[in-house]
N, C-alpha and C positions, 0 to 999 in steps of 0.2 A: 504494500500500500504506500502511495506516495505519502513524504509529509513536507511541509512547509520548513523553509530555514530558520536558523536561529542564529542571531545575531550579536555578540557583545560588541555594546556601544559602549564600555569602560572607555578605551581608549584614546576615544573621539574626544570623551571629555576628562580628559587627567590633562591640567595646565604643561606637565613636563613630555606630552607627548610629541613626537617630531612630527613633520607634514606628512612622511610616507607611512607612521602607523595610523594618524586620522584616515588620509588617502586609502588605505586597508580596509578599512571600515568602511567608507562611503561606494567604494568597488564593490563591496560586500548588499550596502543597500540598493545601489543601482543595479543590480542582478537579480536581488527578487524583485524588485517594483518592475522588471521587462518581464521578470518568468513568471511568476507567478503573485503579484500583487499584494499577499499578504508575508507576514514574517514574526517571528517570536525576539525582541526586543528585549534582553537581559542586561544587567550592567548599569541601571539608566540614570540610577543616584534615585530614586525616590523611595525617600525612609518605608521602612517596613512599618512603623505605625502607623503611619499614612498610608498603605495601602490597607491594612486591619483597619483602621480607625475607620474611612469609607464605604468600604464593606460595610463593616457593623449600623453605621449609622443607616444604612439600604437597607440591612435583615429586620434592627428593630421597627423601623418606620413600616414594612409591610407587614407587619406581624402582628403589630400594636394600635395602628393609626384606625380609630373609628371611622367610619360612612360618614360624620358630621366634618370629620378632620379634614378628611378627604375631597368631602364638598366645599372645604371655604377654602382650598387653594386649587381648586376645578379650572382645567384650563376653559377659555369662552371663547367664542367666535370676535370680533370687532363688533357686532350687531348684540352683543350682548353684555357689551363691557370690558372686553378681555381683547387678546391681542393673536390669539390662533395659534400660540406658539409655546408661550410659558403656563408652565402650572403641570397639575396633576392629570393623567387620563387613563382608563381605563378601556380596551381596545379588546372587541372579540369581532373574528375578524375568520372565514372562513380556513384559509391557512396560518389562521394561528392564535393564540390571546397573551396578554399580557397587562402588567400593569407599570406605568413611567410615571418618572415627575422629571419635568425638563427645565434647564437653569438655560441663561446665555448670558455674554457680556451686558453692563449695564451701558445703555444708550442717554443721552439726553432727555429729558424727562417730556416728554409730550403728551397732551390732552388727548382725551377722549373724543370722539374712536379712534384707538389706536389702530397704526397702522402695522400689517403682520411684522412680529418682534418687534417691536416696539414701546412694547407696556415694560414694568417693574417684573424683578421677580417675583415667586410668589414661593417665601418658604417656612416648609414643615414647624408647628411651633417644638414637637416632640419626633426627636429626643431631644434635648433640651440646647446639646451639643452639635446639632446637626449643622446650623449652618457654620459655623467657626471653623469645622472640621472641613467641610465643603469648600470650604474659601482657601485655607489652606492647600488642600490637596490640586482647587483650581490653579493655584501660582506658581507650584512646582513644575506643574503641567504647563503652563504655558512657558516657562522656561525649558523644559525637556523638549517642547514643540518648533521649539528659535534653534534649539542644537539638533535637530533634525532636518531641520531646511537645511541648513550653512552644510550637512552632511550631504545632502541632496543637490544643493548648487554646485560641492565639489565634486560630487558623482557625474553629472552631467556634464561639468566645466564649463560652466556659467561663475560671472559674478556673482559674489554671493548675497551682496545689497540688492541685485536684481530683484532676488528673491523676497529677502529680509523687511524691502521697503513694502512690500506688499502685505506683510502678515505682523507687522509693528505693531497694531492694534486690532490683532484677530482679535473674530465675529464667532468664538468658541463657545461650543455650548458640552453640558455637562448633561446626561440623563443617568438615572438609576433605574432600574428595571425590576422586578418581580414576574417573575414566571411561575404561577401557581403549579404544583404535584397533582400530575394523572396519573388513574389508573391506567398502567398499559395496553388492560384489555377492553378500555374503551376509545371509542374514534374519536373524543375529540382532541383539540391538540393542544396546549402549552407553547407559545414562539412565536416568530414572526416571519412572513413569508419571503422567498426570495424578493433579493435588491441590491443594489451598489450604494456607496457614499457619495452625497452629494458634492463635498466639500473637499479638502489636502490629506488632511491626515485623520486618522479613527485611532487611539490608544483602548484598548479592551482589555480591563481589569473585570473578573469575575472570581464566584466562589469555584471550590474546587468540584462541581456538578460536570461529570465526564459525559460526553455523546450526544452532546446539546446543538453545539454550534458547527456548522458544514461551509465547506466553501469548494465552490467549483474548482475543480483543477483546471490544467489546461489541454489535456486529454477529452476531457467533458465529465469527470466523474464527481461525486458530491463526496469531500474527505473530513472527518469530524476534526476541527481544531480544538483540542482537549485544554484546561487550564494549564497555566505554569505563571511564565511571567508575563510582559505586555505582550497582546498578538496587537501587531499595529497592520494597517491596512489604507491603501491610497484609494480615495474617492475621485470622483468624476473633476473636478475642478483642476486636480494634479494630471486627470489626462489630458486636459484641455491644455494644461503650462509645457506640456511636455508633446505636443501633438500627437497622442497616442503610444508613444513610444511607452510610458508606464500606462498599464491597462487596469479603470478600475473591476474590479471582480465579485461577480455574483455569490452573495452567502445568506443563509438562513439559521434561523434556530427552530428547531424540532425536540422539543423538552418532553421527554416520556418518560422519566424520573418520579416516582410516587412523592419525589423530595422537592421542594421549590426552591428554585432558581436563583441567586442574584446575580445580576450584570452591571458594570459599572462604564460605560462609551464615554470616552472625552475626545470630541472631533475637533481637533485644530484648522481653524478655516480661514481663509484670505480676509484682510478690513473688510467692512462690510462694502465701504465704495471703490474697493481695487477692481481695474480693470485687468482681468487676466486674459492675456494673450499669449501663443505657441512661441517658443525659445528656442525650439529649434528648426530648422532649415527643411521647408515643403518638400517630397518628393510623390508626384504623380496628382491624387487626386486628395490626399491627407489635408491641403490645405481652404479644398471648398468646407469639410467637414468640421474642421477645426478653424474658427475666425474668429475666435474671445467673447466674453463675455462679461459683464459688470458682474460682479458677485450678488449686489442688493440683486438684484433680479433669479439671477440662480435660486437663491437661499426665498425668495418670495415664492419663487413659482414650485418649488421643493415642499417646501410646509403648505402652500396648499392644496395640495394634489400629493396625499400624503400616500403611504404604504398602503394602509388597509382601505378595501373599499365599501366596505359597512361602516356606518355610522358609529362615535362614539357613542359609549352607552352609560346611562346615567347611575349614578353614585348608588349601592345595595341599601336601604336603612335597615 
């Protein structure tokens, strides 16, 4: 069975490292982002209490958090107060269900009706530690996300401000996930259907629930990405900077575990007004397909036209 690379990025960022062991390492990520788009991330610096601390703070909150709790941080449409983007939701969805609460960068504060992403966050008041821990864990992350570009502009041999200037004030968003425990021997499903990321990067921190998560290979076969450390993953945005050359890749979650789930995605994504266009050099017909794009408009027309296509469905009392 094929499986995905694994990658120490120690090197890339030890300050006494020389150019040709970073150079190692970004050889190393520009090889999976051609073959196979996804890749196991070890090495990364982000404290092990922080990755326990986020976790837990996902296990208690879907464990613990009432219907009422659940309702007063309810993500809303624009037409109902809310901004179609932040807050809690609950998704049953024919290939698959699950339960999120989605964070993003905070934006300038504008009125109502907001427009998509655009409103405030909306967070958990329990456990009592959640967002402090959350906030934390977002700044690491957005720094492990700047040494993954500058890893990536030297894989490609690009400037690396090229890059850099574009994602100075990523448009990142944080989700927690809950995948409730099925019987195996009933149809329905736990997960979420197949998809690709809309945006640069995906960091995927989970618990250690094996046989969950799949990703297409390049053969065409569905191969389970089992936990360990981060499985990172390039979305549609980095095919578009790189004109296909990184392919983002089809994966789903198929949770049949009588155990429930947690997920933790942190998408590292371009400013919200970068205009991202192909970096490298057209050959044939790559460059009718690839012409750039504004991110605000990607990330708009993404969350509205979202994954599932049933309806949210409203809070249990």
């Amino acid at each position: 069975m094929a499986t995905l690379p694994v990658i120490d990025f120690g090197p890339f960022l030890l300050p006494q490292s020389s150019l040709e062991d970073k150079a190692a390492v970004a050889a190393q990520i520009d090889r999976a982002c051609r073959e196979s788009g996804f890749f196991y991330l070890r090495g990364h610096g982000v404290p092990q209490e922080l990755l326990d601390g986020i976790r837990n703070i996902a296990r208690t909150f879907f464990q613990t958090a009432t219907a009422e709790e659940k309702q007063s941080i309810a993500l809303k449409r624009s037409d109902e107060g809310g901004d179609n983007a932040r807050g809690y939701r609950k998704v049953v969805a024919e290939k698959g269900s699950h339960e999120a609460v989605d964070f993003y960068r905070s934006v300038v504060p504008s009125t109502r009706p907001y427009k998509t992403g655009m409103g405030p966050n909306q967070w958990p008041k329990s456990p009592a530690n959640f967002r402090p821990v959350a906030e934390a864990y977002i700044d690491r992350m957005q720094s492990l996300g700047l040494s993954v570009i500058e890893a990536l502009a030297l894989g490609l041999g690009v400037e690396s401000q090229t890059l850099l200037s574009r994602v100075d004030e990523a448009f990142w968003s944080l989700s927690v996930l809950g995948y409730e425990g099925r019987d195996p021997q009933t149809p329905a499903k736990s997960g979420i259907g197949e998809h690709t990321d809309f945006g640069i990067l995906t960091f995927l921190l989970t618990d250690q629930t094996r046989n969950a998560l799949q990703v297409l290979n390049k053969d065409g076969q569905w191969i389970y990405a089992d936990p360990g450390c981060f499985l990172c993953n390039i979305g549609d945005m980095l095919a578009e900077w790189t004109r296909g050359a990184y392919k983002s890749t089809l994966h789903r979650v198929v949770h049949s575990s009588a155990t429930p789930r947690i997920s933790v995605p942190f998408f590292f994504d371009p400013n919200l007004d970068a205009f991202i266009e192909p970096l490298l050099p057209a050959s044939g017909e790559d460059d009718i397909e690839y012409s750039g794009i504004k991110y605000r408009q990607k990330f708009t027309e993404s969350v509205e036209k979202p994954l599932w296509r049933e309806p949210l469905v409203a809070v249990e009392s």
